[in-house]
BATOR-816367 format. One record per residue (C-alpha): residue in three letters; x, y, z; residue number from 1. Coordinates in Angstrom, 2 decimals. Each point is the difference from the previous one (the first is absolute). Last residue first. Example, Ala and Ser with C-alpha at 12.3 -4.5 7.8 and 13.67 -1.06 7.14 Angstrom:
<fivexs>
residuo:SER&u:13.67&v:-1.06&w:7.14&num:2
residuo:ALA&u:-1.37&v:-3.44&w:0.66&num:1
</fivexs>
This chain:
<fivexs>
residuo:UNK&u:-1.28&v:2.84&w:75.74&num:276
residuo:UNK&u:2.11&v:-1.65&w:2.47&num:275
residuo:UNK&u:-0.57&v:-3.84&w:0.57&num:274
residuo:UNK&u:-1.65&v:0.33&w:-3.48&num:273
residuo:UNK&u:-3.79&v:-1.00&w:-0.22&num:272
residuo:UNK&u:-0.97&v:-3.22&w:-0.62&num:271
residuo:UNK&u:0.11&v:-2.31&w:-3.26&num:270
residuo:UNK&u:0.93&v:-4.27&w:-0.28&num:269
residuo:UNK&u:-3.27&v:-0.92&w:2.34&num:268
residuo:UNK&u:-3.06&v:-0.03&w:-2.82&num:267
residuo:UNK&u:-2.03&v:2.67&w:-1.46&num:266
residuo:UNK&u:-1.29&v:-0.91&w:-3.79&num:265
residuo:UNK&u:-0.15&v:2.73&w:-2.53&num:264
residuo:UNK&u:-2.47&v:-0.74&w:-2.90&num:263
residuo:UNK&u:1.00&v:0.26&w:-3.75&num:262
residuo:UNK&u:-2.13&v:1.59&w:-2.69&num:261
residuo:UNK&u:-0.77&v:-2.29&w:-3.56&num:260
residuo:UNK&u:0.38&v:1.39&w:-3.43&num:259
residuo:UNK&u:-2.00&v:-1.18&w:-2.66&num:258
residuo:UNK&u:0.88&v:0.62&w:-3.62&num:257
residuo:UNK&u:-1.42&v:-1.43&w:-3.65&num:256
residuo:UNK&u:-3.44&v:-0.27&w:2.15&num:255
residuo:UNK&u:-2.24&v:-2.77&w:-1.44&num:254
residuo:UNK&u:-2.96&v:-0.20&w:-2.65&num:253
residuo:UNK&u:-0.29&v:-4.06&w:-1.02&num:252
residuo:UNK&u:1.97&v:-0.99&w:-3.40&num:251
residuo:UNK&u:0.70&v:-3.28&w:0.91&num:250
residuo:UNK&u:3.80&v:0.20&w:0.29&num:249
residuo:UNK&u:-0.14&v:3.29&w:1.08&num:248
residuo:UNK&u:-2.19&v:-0.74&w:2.73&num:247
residuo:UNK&u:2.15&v:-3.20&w:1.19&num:246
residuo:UNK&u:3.36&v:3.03&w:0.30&num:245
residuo:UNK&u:-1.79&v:2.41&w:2.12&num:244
residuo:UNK&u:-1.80&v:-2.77&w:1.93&num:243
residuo:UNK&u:3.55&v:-1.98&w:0.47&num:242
residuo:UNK&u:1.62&v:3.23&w:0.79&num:241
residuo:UNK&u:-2.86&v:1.05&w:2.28&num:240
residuo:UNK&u:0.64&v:-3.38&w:2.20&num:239
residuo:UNK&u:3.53&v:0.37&w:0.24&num:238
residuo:UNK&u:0.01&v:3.36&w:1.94&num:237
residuo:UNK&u:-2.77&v:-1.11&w:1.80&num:236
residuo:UNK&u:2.27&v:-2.48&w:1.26&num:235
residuo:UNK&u:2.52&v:2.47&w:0.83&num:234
residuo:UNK&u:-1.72&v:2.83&w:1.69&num:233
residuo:UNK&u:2.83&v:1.86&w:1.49&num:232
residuo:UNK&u:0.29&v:0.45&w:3.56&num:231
residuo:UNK&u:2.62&v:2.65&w:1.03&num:230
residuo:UNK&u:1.89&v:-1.63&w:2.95&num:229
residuo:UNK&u:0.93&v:0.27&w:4.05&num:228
residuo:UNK&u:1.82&v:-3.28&w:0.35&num:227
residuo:UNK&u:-0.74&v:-2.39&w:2.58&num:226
residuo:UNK&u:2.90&v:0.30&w:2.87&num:225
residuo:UNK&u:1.17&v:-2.77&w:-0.66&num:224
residuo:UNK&u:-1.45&v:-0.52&w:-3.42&num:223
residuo:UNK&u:-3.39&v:-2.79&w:-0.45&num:222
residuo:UNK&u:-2.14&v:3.09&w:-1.15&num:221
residuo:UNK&u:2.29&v:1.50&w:-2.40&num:220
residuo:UNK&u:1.39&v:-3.50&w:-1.04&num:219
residuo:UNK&u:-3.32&v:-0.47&w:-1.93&num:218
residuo:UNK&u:0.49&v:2.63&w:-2.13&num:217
residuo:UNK&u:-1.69&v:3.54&w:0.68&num:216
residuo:UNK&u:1.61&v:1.34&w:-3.88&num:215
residuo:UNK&u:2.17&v:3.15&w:1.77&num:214
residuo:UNK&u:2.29&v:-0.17&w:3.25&num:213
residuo:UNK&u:0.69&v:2.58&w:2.69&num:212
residuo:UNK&u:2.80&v:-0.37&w:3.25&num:211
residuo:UNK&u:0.06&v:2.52&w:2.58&num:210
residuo:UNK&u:3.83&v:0.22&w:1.48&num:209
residuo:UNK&u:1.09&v:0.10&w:3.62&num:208
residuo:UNK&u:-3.10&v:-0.67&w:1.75&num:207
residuo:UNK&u:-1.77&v:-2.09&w:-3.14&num:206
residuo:UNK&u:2.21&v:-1.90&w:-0.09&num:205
residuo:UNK&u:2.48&v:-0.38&w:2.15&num:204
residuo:UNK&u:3.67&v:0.65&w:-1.15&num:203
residuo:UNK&u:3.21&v:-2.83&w:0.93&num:202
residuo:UNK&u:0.77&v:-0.69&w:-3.25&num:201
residuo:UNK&u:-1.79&v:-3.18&w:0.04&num:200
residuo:UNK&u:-3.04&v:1.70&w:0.57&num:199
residuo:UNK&u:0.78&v:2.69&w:-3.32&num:198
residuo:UNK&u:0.61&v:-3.22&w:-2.07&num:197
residuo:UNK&u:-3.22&v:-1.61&w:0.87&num:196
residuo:UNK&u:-1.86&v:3.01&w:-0.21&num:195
residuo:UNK&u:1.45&v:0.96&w:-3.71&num:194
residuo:UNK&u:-0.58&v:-3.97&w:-0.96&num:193
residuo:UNK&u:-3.60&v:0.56&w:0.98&num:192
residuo:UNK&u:-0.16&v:3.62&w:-1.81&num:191
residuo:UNK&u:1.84&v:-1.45&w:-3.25&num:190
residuo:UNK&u:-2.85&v:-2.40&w:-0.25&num:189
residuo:UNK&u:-2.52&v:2.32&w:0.97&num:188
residuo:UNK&u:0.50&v:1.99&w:-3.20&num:187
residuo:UNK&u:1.96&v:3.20&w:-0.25&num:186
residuo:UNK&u:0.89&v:0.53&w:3.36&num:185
residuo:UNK&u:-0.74&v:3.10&w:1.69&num:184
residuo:UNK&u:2.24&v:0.87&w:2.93&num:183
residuo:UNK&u:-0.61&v:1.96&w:2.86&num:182
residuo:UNK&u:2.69&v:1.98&w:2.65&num:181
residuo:UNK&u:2.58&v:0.00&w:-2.46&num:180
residuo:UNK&u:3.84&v:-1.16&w:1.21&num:179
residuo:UNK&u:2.10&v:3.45&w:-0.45&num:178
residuo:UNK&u:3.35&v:-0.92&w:-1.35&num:177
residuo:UNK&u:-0.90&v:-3.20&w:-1.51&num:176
residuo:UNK&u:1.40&v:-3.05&w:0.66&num:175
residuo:UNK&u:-3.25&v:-1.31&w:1.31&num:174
residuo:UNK&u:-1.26&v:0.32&w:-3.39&num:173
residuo:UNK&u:1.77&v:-1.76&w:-1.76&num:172
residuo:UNK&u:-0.04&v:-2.98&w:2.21&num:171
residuo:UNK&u:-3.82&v:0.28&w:-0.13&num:170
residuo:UNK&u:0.18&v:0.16&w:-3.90&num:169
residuo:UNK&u:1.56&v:-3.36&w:0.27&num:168
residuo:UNK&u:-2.64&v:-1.39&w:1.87&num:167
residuo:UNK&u:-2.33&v:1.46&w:-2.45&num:166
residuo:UNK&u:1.57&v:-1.59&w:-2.77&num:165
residuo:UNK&u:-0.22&v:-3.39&w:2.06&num:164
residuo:UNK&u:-3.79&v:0.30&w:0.56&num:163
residuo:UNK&u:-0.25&v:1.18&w:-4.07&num:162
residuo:UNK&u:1.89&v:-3.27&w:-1.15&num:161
residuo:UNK&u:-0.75&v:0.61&w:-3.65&num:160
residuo:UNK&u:-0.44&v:-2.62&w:-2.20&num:159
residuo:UNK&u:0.64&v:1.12&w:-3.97&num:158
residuo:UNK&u:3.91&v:0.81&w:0.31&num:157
residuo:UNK&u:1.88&v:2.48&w:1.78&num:156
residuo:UNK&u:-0.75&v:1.94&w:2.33&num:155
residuo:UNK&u:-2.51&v:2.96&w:0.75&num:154
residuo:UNK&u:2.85&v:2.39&w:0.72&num:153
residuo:UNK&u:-0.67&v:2.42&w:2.80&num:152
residuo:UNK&u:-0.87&v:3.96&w:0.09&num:151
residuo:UNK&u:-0.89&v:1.99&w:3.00&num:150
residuo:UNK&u:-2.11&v:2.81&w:-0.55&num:149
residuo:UNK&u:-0.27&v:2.64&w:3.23&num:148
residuo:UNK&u:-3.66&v:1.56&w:0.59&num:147
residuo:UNK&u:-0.51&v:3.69&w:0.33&num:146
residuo:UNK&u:-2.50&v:1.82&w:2.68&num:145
residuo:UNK&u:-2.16&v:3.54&w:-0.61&num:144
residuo:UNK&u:-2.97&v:-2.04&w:1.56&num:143
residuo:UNK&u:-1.02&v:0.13&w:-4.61&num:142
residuo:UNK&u:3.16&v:-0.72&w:-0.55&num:141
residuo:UNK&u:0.66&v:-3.27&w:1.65&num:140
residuo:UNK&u:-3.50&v:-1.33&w:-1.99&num:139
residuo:UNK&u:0.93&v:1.01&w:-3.40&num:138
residuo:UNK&u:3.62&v:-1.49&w:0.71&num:137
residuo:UNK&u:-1.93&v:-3.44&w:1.13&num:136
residuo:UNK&u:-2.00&v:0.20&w:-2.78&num:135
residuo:UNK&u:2.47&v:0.34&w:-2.41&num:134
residuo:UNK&u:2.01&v:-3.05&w:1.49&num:133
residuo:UNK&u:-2.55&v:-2.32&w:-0.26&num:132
residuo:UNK&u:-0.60&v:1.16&w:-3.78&num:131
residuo:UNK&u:3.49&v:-1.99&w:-0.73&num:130
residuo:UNK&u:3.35&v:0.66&w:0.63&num:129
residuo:UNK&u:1.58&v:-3.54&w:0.01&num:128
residuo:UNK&u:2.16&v:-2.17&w:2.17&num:127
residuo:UNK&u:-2.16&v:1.62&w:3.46&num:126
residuo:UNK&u:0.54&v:0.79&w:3.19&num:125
residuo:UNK&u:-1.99&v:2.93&w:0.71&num:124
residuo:UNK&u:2.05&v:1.94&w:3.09&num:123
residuo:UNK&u:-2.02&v:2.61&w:2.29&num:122
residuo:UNK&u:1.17&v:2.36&w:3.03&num:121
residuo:UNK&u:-2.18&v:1.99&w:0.82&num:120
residuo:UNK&u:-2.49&v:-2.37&w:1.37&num:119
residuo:UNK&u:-2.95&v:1.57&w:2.67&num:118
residuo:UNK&u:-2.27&v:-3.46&w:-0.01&num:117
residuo:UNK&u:-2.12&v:2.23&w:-2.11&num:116
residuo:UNK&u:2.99&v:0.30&w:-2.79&num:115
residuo:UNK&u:0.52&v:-3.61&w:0.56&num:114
residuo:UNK&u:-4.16&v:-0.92&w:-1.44&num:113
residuo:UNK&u:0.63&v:2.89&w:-2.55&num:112
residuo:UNK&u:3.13&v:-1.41&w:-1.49&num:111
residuo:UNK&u:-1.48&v:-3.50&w:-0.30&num:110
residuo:UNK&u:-3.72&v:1.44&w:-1.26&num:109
residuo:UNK&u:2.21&v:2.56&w:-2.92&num:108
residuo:UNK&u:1.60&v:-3.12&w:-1.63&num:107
residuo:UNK&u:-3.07&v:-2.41&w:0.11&num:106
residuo:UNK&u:-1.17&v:2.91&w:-1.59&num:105
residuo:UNK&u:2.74&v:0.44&w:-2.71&num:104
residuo:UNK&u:-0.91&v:-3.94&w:-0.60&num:103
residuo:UNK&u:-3.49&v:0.92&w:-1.08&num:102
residuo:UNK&u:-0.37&v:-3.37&w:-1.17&num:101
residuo:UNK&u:0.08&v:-1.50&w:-3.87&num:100
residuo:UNK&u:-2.13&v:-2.39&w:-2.53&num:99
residuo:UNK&u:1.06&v:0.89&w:-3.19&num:98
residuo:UNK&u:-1.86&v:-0.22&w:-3.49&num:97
residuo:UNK&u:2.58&v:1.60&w:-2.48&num:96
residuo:UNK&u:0.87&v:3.97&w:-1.09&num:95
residuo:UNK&u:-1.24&v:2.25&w:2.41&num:94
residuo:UNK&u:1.20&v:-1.90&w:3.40&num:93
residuo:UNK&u:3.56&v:-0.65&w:-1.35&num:92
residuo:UNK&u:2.17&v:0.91&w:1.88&num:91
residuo:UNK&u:-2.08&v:-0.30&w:3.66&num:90
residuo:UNK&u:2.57&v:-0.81&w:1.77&num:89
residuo:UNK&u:-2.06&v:-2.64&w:1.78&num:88
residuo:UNK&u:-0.42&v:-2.00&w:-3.40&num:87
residuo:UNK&u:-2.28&v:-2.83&w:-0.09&num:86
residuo:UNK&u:-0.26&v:-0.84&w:-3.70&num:85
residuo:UNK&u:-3.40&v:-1.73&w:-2.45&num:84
residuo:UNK&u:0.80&v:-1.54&w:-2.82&num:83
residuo:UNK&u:-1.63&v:-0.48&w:-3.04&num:82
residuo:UNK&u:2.02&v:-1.20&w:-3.79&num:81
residuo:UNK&u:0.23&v:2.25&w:-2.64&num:80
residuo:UNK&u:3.53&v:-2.37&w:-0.85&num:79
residuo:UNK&u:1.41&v:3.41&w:-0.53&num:78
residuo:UNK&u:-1.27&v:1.03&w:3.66&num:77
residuo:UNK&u:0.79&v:-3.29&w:1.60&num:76
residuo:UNK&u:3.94&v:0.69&w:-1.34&num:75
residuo:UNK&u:-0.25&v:3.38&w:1.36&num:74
residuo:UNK&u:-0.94&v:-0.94&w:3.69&num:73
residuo:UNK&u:2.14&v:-3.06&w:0.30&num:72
residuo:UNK&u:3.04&v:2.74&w:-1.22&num:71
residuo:UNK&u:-1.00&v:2.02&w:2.65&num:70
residuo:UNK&u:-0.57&v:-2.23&w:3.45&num:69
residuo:UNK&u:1.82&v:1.45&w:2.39&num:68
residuo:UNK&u:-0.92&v:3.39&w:-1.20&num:67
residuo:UNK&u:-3.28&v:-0.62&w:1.08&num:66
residuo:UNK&u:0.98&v:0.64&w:3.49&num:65
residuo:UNK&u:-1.60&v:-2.59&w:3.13&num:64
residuo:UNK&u:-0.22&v:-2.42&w:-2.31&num:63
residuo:UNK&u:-3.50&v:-2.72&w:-0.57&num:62
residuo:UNK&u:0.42&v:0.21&w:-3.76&num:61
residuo:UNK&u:-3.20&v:-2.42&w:-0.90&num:60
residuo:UNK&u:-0.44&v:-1.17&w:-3.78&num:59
residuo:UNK&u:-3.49&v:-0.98&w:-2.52&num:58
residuo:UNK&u:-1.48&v:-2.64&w:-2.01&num:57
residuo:UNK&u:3.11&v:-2.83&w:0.67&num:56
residuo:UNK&u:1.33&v:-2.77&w:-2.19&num:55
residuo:UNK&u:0.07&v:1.85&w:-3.15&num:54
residuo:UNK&u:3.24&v:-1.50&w:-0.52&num:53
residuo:UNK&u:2.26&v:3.39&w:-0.39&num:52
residuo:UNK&u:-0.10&v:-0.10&w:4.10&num:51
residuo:UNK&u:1.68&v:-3.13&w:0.43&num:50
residuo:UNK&u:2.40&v:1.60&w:-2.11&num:49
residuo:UNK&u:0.24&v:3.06&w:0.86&num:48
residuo:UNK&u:0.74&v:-1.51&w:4.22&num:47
residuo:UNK&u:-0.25&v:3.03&w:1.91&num:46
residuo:UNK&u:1.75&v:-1.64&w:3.38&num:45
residuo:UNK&u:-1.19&v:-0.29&w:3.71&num:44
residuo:UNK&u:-3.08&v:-1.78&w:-0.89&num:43
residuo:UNK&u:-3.75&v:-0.68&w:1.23&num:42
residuo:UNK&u:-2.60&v:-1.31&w:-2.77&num:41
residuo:UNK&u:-3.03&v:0.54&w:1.34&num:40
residuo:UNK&u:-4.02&v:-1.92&w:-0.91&num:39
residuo:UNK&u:-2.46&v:2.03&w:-0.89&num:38
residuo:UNK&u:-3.79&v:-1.18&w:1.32&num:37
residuo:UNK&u:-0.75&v:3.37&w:0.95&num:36
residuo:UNK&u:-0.07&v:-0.88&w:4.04&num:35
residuo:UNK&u:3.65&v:-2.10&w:-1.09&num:34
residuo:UNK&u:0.98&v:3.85&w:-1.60&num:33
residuo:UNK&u:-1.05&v:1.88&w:3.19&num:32
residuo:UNK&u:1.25&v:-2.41&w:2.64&num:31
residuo:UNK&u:3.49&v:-0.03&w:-2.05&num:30
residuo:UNK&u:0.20&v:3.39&w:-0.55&num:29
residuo:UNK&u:-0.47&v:0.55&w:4.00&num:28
residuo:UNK&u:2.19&v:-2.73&w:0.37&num:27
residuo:UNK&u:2.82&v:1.58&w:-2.03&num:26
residuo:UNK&u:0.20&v:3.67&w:1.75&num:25
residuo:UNK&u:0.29&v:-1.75&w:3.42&num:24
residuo:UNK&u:2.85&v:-2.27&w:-1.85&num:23
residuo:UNK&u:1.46&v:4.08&w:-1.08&num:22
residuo:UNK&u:-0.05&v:1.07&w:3.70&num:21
residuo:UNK&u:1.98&v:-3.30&w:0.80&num:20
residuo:UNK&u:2.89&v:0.93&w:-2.22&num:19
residuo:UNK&u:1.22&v:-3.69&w:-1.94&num:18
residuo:UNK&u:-2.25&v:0.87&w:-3.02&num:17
residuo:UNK&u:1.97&v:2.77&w:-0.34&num:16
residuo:UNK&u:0.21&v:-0.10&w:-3.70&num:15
residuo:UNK&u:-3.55&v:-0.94&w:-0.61&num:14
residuo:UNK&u:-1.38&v:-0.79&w:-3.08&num:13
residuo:UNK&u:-3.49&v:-1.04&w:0.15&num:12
residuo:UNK&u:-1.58&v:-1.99&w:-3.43&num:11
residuo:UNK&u:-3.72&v:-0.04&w:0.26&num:10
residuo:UNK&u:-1.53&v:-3.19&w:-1.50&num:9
residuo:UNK&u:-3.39&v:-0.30&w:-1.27&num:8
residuo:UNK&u:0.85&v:-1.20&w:-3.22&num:7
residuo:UNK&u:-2.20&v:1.88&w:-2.33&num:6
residuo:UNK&u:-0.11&v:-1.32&w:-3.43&num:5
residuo:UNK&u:2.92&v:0.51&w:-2.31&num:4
residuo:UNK&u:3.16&v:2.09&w:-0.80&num:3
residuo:UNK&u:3.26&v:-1.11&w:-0.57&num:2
residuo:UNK&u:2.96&v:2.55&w:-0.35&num:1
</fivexs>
């Protein structure tokens, strides 16, 4: 591989580039690095070759798992090149620089929040088990309550159509035997296209069925009704990546792990059950 003078250029591979928590995650790189005088590279593919040039002094994973990005992560590591991850399953938080967020947390603060509201019935919607789902059994169990786990394929292919998944998901759902009184969707994506599916199924929301997202996007706010959510801090998100990864570079004293905590955000999709 060439190897030469400092380039100044930060290559950011992105595989969800088209998710709107992830361009959140970008411009707070991006303000960062142009602040730092570092210019961004921003792709959707690991290009070795490109890479092999010497081209760029250090590599962004913004991912929501780590795994996602494996084989990028190994072939940096023989090249003894820097990187810095985000990784909200928190894989590999002893072994590389990772920037995550107490995603079991955000877990516990939805169940809590329809727990109050006097929910027994609870479904996470979800296309993985991830630490969301922990803390939403940690938090059922500790009123003495249990949460139901409904599984969906993500799709196929690299865009993902999360508003029509969770329209789908709402058709599944309402073909259930017992119809849940509160739903947690896995990202607010999936919780817009749950809504809009559950409304044109004939349930109100949130007097039939509570609706909660994850991420705060900017649908949450603009959804009718606005979406209850679990803010996460995505352009800070971004920004500590780029400062993780810039310190490296020059050799400045920086954490090898920060973890950022999520804030819950009351909106009109959750009220209490009809009949608790």
């Amino acid at each position: 591989m060439l190897r030469g003078k400092a380039t100044r250029q930060l290559y950011v591979y992105c595989p969800e580039l088209v998710n709107p928590f992830f361009l959140h995650v970008y411009f707070g790189m991006e303000e960062y690095a142009l602040g730092h005088d570092y210019q961004i590279f921003l792709t959707r593919t690991f290009d070795r070759g490109m890479i092999c040039q010497g081209r760029f002094d250090g590599f962004l994973f913004p991912v929501y798992n780590s795994s996602e990005v494996m084989d990028g992560i190994h072939f940096l590591r023989d090249m003894n090149l820097p990187f810095v991850i985000s990784d909200f399953q928190d894989i590999l938080r002893n072994d590389i620089p990772t920037v995550s967020v107490n995603v079991e947390g955000a877990g516990w603060k939805a169940a809590d929040h329809l727990l109050e509201l006097g929910h027994d019935d609870i479904l996470f919607a979800t296309a993985t088990i991830d630490p969301k789902w922990v803390g939403i059994q940690r938090c059922c169990a500790s009123r003495g309550r249990r949460a139901s786990l409904f599984l969906f394929s993500n799709g196929e292919g690299k865009i993902r159509n999360y508003f029509n998944l969770g329209a789908q998901c709402a058709q599944d759902i309402a073909r259930m035997a017992k119809v849940p009184t509160a739903i947690i969707a896995a990202n607010d994506e999936i919780a817009a296209g749950l809504i809009n599916g559950l409304t044109r199924l004939g349930y109100h929301v949130p007097n039939d069925i509570s609706v909660i997202g994850f991420d705060d996007a900017y649908i949450a706010a603009y959804s009718n009704p606005s979406l209850t959510t679990i803010h996460y801090p995505k352009t800070r998100i971004g920004m500590e990546m780029a400062k993780m990864l810039i310190g490296t570079i020059t050799g400045a004293p920086v954490d090898t792990y920060v973890q950022f905590e999520t804030e819950f955000v009351l909106r009109e999709s959750t009220a209490s059950p009809r009949n608790p």
